[in-house]
N, CA, C and O of each residue as an XYZ file, in Angstrom:
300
protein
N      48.264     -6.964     48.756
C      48.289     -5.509     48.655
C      47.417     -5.067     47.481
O      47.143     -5.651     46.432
N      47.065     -3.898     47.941
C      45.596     -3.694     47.053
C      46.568     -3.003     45.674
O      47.713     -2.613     45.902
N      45.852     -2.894     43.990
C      47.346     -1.727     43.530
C      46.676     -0.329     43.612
O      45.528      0.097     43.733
N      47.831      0.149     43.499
C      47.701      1.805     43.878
C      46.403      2.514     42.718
O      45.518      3.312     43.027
N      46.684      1.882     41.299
C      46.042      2.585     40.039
C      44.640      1.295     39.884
O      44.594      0.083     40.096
N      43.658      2.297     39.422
C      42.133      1.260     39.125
C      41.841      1.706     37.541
O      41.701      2.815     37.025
N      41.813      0.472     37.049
C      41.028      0.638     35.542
C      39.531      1.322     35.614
O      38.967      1.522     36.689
N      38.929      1.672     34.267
C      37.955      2.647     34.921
C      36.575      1.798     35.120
O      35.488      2.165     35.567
N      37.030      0.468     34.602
C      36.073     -0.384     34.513
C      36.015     -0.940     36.387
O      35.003     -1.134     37.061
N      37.738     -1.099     36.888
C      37.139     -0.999     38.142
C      36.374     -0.464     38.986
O      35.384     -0.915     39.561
N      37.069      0.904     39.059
C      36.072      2.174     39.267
C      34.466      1.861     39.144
O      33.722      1.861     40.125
N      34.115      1.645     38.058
C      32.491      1.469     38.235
C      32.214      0.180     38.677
O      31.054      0.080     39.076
N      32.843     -0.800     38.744
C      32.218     -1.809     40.412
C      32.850     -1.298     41.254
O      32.350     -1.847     42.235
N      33.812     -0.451     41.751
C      33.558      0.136     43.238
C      32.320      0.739     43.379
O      31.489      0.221     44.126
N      32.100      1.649     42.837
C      31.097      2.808     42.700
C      29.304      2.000     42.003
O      28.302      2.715     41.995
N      29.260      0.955     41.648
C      28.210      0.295     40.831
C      27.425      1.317     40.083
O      26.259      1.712     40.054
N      28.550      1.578     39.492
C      27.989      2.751     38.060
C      28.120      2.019     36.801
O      28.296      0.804     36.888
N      28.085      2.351     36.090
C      28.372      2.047     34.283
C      29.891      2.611     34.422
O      30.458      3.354     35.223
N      30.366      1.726     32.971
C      31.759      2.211     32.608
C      31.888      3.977     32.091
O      32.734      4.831     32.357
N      30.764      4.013     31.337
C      30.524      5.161     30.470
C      30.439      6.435     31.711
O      31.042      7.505     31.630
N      29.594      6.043     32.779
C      29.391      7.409     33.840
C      30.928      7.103     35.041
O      31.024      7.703     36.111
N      31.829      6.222     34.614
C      32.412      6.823     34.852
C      33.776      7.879     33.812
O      34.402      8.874     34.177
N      33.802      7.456     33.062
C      34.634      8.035     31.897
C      33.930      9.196     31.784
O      34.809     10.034     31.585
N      32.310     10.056     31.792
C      32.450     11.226     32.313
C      32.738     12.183     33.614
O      33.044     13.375     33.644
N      32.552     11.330     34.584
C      32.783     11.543     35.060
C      35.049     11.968     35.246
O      35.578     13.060     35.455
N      35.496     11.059     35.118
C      37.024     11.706     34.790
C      37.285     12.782     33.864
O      38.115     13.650     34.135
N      36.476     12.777     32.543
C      36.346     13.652     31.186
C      35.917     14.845     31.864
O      36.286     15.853     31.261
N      35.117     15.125     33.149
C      34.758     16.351     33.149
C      35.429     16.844     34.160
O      35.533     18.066     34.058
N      36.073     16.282     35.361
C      37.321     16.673     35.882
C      36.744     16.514     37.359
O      37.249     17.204     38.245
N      35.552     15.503     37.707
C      34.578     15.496     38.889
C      35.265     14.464     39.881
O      35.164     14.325     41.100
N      36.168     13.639     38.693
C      37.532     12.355     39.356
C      38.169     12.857     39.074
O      37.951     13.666     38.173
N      39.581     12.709     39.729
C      40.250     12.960     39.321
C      41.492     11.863     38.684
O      42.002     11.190     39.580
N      41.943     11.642     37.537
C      42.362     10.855     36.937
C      43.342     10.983     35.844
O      43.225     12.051     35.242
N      44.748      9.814     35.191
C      45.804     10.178     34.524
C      45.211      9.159     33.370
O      44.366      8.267     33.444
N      46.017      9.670     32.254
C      46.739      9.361     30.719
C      47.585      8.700     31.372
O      48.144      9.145     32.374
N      47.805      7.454     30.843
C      49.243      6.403     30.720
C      49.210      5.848     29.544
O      48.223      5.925     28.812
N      50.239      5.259     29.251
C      50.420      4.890     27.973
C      50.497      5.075     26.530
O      49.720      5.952     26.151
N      50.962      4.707     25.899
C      51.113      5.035     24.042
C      49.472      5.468     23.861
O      49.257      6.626     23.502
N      48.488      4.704     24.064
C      46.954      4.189     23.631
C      46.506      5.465     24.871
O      45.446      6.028     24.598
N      47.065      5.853     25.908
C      46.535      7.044     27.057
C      45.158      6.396     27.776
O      44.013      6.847     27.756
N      45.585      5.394     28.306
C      44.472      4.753     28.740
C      44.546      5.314     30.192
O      45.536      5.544     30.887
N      42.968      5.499     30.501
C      42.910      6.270     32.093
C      43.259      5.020     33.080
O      43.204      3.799     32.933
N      43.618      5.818     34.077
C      43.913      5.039     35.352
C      43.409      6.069     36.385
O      43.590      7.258     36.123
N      42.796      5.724     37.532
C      42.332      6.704     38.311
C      42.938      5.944     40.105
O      42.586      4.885     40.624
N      43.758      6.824     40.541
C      44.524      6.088     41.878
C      43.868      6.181     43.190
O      43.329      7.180     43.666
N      43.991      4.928     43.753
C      42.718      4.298     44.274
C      42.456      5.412     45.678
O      41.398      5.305     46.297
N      43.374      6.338     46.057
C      43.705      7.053     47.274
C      43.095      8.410     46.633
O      42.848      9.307     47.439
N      42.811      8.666     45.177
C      41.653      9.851     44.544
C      40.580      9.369     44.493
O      39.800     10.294     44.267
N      39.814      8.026     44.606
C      38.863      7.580     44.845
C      37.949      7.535     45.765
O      36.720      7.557     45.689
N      38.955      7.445     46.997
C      38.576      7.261     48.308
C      38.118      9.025     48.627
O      37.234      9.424     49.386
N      38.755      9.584     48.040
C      38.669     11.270     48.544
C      37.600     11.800     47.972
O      37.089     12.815     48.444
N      37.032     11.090     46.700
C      36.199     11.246     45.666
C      35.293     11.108     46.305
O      34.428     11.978     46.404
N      35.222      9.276     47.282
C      33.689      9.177     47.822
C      33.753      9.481     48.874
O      33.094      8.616     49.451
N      34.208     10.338     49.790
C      34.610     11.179     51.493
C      33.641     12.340     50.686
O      32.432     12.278     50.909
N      34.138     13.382     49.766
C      33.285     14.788     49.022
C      31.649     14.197     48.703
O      30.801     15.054     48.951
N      31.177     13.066     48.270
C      30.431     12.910     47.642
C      29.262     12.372     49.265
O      28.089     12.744     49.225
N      29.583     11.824     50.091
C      29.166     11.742     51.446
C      28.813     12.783     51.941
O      27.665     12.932     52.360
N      29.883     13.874     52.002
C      30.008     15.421     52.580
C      28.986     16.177     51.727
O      28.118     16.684     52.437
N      28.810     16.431     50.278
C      28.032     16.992     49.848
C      26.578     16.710     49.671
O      25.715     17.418     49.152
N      26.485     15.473     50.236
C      24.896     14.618     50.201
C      24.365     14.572     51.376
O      23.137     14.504     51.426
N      25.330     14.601     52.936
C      25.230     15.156     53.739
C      24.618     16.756     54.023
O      23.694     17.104     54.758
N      25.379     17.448     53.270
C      24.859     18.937     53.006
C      23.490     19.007     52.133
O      22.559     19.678     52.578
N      23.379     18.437     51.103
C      22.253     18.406     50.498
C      20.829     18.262     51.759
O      19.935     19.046     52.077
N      21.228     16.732     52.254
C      20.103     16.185     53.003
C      19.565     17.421     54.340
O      18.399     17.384     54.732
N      20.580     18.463     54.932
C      20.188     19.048     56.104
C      19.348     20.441     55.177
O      18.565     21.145     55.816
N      19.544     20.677     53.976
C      18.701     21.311     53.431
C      17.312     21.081     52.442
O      16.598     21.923     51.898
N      17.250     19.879     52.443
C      16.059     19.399     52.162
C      15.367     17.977     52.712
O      15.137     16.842     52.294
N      15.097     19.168     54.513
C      15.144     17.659     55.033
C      13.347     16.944     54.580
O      12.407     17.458     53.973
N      13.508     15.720     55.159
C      12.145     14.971     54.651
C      10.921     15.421     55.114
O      11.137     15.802     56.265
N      10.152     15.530     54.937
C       8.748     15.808     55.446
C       7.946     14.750     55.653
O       7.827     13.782     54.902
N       7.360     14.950     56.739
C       6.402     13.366     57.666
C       4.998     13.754     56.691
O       4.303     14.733     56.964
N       4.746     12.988     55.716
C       3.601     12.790     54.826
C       2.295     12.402     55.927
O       1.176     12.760     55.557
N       2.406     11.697     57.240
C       1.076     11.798     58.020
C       1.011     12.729     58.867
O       0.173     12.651     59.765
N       1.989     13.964     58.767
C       1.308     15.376     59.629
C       1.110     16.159     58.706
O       1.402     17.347     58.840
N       0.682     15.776     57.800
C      -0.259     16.546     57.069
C      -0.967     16.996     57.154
O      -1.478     17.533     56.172
């Protein structure tokens, strides 16, 4: 069984980001993610992750139908 909560260091090998882009990423409220502990160490739960990268599909999706590619040999 997979666990429910990801360190943030997991998080960036799901995502193959840096540790740091993801800790802004939670810091600016783009993950969504908890304080645990005395020390408030993040944990980000793996079922806000998944929803995280569903929006991030959807909005790159949207991006792409508005700037679609241009054929460089019908020029």
């Amino acid at each position: 069984m997979e666990p429910r909560f990801l360190l943030l260091s997991d998080v960036a090998a799901e995502l193959n980001v840096s540790d740091s882009q993801v800790y802004h990423m939670v810091r600016s409220g783009e993950l969504p993610a908890i304080k645990i502990g005395g020390r408030g160490q993040w944990r980000v739960e793996r079922a806000r992750l998944e929803e995280y990268i569903q929006r991030k599909y959807a909005e790159t999706a949207e991006w792409v139908r508005g700037n679609p590619l241009v054929d460089r040999d019908s020029e």
